[in-house]
N, C-alpha and C positions, 0 to 999 in steps of 0.2 A: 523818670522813665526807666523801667527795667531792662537791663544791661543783658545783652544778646549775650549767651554763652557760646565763646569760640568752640572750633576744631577741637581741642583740644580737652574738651570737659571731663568728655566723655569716654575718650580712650584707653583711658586703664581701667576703666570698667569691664568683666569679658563675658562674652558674646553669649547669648542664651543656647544652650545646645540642642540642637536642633535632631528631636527622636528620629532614627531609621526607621520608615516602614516595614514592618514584617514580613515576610516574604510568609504568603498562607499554602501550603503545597495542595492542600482541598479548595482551592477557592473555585475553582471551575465545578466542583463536584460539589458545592453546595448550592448550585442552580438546579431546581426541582426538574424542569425540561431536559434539561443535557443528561442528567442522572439519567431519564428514561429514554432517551437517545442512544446514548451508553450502554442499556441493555439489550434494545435493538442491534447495535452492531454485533455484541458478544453472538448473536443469539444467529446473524446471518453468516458472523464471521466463522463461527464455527461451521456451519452449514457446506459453507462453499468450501473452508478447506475438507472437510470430510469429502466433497465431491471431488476435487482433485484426486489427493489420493486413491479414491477409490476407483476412479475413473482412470487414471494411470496404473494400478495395480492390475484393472479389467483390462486392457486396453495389452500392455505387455503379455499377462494368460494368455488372451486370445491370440497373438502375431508373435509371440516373442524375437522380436523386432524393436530395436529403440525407435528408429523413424516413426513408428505412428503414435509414439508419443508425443514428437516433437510435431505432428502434422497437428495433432487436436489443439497444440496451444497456436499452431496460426489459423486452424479451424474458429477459434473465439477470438482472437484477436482481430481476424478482417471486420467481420460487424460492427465489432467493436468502436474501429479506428472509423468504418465509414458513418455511423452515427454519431460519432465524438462532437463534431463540430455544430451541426443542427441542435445539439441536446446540447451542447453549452447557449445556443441563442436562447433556444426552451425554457431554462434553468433560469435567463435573466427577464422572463417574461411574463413567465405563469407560475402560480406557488410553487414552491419549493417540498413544501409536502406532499404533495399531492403528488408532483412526478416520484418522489421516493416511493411511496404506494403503489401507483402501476408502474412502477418497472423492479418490485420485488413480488408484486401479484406474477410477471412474468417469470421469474425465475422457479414461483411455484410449479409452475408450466411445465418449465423444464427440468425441474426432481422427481417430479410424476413419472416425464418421460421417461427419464434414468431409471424408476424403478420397474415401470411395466419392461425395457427392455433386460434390464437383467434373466425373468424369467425366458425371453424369446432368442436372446443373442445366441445360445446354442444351435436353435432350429435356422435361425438368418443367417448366422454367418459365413457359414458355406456358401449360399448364394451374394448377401449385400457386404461382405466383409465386417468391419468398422464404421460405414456409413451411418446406417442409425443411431448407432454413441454422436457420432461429428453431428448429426442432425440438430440434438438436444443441447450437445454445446453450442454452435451457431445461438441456438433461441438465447441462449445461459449470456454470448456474449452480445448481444444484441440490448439483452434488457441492462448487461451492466455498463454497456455503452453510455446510458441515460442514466443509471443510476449511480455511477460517477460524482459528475458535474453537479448533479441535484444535492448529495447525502454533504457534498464539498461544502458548495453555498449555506445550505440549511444548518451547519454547524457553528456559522457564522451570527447568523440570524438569532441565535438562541443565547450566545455570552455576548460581553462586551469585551471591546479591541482591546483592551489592557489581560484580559484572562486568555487569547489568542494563545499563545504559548504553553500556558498551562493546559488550556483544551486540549491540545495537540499531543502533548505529552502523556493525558490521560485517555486519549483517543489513541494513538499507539500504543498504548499498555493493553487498552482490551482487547484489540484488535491482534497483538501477539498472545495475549491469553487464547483468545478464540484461535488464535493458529498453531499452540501447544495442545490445548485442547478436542479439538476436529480433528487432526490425523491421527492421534493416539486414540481417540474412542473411533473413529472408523475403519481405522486398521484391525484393532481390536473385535467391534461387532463384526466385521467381515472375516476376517480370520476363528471366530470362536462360532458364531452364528451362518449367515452369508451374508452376501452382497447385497442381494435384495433387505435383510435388514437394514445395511446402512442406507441403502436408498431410501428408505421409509424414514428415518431418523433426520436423514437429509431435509425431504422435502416438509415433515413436521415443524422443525426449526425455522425454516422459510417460512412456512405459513407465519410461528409466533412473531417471528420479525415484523410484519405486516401490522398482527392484529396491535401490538404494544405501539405502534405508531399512533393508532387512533385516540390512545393516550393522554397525548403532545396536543393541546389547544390550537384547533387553527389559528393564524394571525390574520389580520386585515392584512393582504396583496395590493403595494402602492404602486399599480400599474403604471411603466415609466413610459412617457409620452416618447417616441422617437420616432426625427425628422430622417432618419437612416435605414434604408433598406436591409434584410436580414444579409445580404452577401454583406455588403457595407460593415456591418454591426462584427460578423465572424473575423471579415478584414481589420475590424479597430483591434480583437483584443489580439490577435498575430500582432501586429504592429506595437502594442504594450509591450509583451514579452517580450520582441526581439530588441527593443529600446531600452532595454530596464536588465543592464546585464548580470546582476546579482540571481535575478530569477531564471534567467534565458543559461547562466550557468549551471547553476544548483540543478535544475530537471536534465540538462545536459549529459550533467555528469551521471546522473540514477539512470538517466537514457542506455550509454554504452557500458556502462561499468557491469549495469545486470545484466544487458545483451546479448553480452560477451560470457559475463560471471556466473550463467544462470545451473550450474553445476544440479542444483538444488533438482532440476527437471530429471536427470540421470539416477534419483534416488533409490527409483525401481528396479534399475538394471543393477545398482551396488546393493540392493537386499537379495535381489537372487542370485545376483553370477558371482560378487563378492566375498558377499558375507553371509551369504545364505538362511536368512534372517524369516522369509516368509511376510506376510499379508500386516502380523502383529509386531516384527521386525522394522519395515519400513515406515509404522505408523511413527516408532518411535524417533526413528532416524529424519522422518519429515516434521515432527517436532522440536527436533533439539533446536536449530536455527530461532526458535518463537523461546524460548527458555533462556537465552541472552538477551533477546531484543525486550523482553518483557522488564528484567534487570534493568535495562537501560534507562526507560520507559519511566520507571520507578523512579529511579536514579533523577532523572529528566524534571517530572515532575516537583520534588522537592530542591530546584534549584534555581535560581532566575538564567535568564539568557544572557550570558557574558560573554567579555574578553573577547579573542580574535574566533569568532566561530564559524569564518571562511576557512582559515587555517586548517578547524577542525575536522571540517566534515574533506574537507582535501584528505588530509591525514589518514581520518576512521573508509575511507574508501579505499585508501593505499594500502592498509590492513587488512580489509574485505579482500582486497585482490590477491597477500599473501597468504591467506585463510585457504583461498581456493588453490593453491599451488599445491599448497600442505598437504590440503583434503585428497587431493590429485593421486600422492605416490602412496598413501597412507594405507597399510592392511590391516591394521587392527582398526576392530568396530570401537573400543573405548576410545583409543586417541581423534578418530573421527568426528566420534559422538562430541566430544571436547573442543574440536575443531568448527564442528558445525554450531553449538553454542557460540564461541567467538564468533563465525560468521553471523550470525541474529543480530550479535550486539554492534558491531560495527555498522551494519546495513543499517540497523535501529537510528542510532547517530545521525544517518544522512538524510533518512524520513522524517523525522521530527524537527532537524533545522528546517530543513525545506519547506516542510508545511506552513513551518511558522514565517518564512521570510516570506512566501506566495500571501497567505492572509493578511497579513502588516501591510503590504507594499501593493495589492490589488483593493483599489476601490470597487465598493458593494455594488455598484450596477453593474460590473464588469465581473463578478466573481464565479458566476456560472459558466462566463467565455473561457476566462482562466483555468480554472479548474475543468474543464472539458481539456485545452491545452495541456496539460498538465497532466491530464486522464490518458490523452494520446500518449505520451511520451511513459509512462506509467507501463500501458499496456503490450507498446511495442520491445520494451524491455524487459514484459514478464512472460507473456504469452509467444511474444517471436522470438525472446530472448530460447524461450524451452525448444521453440521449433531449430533456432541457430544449434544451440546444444546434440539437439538427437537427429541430424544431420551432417552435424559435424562427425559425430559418435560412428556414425555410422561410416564414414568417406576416410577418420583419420582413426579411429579405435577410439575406445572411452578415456583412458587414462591420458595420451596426448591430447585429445579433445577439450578437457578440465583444463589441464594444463596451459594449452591456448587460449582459453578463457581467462583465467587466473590472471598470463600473461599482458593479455588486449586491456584488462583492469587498470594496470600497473601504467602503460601507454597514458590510456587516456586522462587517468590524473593528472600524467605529467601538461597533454594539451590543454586542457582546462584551466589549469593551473596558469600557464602563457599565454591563455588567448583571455582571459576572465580577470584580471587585476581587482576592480570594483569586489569580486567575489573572495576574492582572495585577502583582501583588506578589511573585510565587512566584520563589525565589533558588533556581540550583541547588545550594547550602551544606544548605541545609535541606533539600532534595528529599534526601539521599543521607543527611541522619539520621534520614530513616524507617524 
């Protein structure tokens, strides 16, 4: 009978070594869909920020007034916020393509608009003020109400859950490309050319968005049976969020931090009453912000998701909020311009973990609810965050206004931080064995 080899046989034998997987920083970007997903965004992101700016630049000409700056951004945010929550049921119902489609068909709508009134705002404005620009915005925020939720989900649909973070990272990179890119060529063709140019370049862009969609292979829609009414359905993914406080933190904190921080809305009044920089000035100064974040982004992508990255984005928002203090007392346009780079990158930081802890930690039938969640919170911190800004501006002066903001930044770290533990403990080790 052969003689059982003890414990011990084999022990000073050692261990076979067991290769590290490669970390691939293209691995997302060699999915033939995302790639062209990917170009789509560049191509609306650019689009829409050219409208901003351009629309903020019109918008100050015409009142020279910060307030109606700050009114256009709760002009697109109301739509926005009240469609938020149907379009995320939408998103978990009906392809996911297909509402990206009509609701960037709609924003065609609304660059058209934009360009027929450049020619007319002369002859209206003395009678309708500014209303007709709010009109165009309204539609602008109505369509991105829905288109949110949908462009969220549908990013998902196309990688797998292991490249979640890598997507993210190369989905924030082009999306800061497209936001270095858009204000500097529409400050540019507006300032060199006019306005009505950038309007036309605007809604051109929008259109290709569109058409590069039809690209992307429809997929078979696994229509999901549900025993739950659509209030029921909106009420479940609330109830995710506010139970799942890694997420319910993370969007929290982007919530008040830009709310508060949204300095970035004031652009227009620091290229003319500042720094007296003009149309092609402002473009540049509403790009520096997208020139860090893009760094970041980069940075992001070539690295896997580690270590404590609750810590982190506590941290990089603690620095966004010093950013904004700086930027506050600051007269020279290069230390701004340097300043407002840092402010990209740290914002950068907060977006890309966030994205990535919301897609890990929200299951796919839920991810249009979410992401509509998430749109909400998103939009009241970019669009009312600008309306908070040039009301403040207007009631306290601009330079305390920033400064207040900066300040509120600094605050809500610290709550976050004490009411968020889970978030605050959260490793990226663990975030990627969900």
């Amino acid at each position: 009978m052969a003689q059982k080899k003890g414990p011990s046989a084999d022990s000073n034998r050692p261990s076979p070594a067991v290769p590290e997987v490669r970390h691939d920083p293209y691995a997302a970007l060699r999915v033939r869909d995302f790639r062209i997903l990917l170009m789509t965004r560049l191509a609306i992101t650019i689009a829409s920020q050219m409208e901003v700016v351009i629309v903020r630049y019109q918008v100050y000409g015409l009142a020279h007034d910060p307030l109606p700056i700050g009114i256009a951004g709760l002009v697109e945010a109301i739509p926005s916020l009240l469609v938020a929550l149907i379009a995320g049921h939408i998103a978990d119902t009906m392809q996911r393509r297909r509402l990206v489609i009509l609701s960037r068909s709609a924003l065609i709508v609304s660059s058209c608009g934009l360009f027929t009134l450049s020619f007319l705002m002369p002859t209206l404005y003395p009678t309708f003020g500014i209303w007709p620009i709010y009109a165009m915005i309204f539609i602008a925020g109505a369509a991105g109400g829905f288109l949110s939720p949908a462009s969220f989900a549908y990013n998902a649909e196309l990688l797998p859950k292991e490249l979640f973070a890598n997507g993210a990272a190369w989905n924030g990179s082009v999306w800061q490309t497209g936001a270095i890119v858009g204000p500097t060529v529409g400050g540019l063709i507006a300032g060199f050319f006019s306005l009505s140019a950038a309007y036309a370049t605007d809604a051109v862009l929008t259109a290709l968005s569109v058409v590069l969609v039809f690209l992307i292979p429809s997929r078979p829609f696994e229509q999901r049976v549900r025993e739950e009414s659509s209030v029921q359905s909106i009420v479940a993914g609330w109830k995710f969020v506010f139970r799942n406080q890694p997420i319910l933190g993370a969007i929290s904190l982007d919530l008040f931090a830009v709310l508060f921080g949204g300095a970035v809305a004031m652009l227009p009044v620091y290229a003319s009453d500042v720094f007296h920089v003009g149309a092609e000035g402002l473009g540049i100064l509403q790009a520096a912000p997208s020139v860090g974040a893009v760094l970041v982004s980069v940075l992001f992508a070539h690295y896997r998701l580690r270590g404590g990255v609750g810590k982190q984005i506590l941290l990089t928002v603690a620095m966004f909020g010093i950013t904004i203090l700086l930027f506050a007392v600051s007269r020279n346009i290069y230390l701004s311009l340097a300043l407002l780079v840092l402010y990209g990158a740290t914002d950068s930081v907060s977006v890309i973990i966030r994205s990535t802890v919301i897609q890990i930690l929200t299951p796919d039938a839920m991810r249009g609810r979410i992401a509509a969640i998430n749109s909400m919170f998103i939009t009241t911190s970019n669009e009312i965050g600008a309306f908070e800004s040039g009301l403040a501006a207007k009631l306290m002066g601009l330079v305390p206004s920033v400064v207040f903001g900066g300040a509120m930044t600094l605050i809500t770290v610290g709550i976050v931080a004490a009411a968020a533990p889970k978030l605050r403990k959260l490793r990226g080790e663990a975030l990627l064995e969900e």
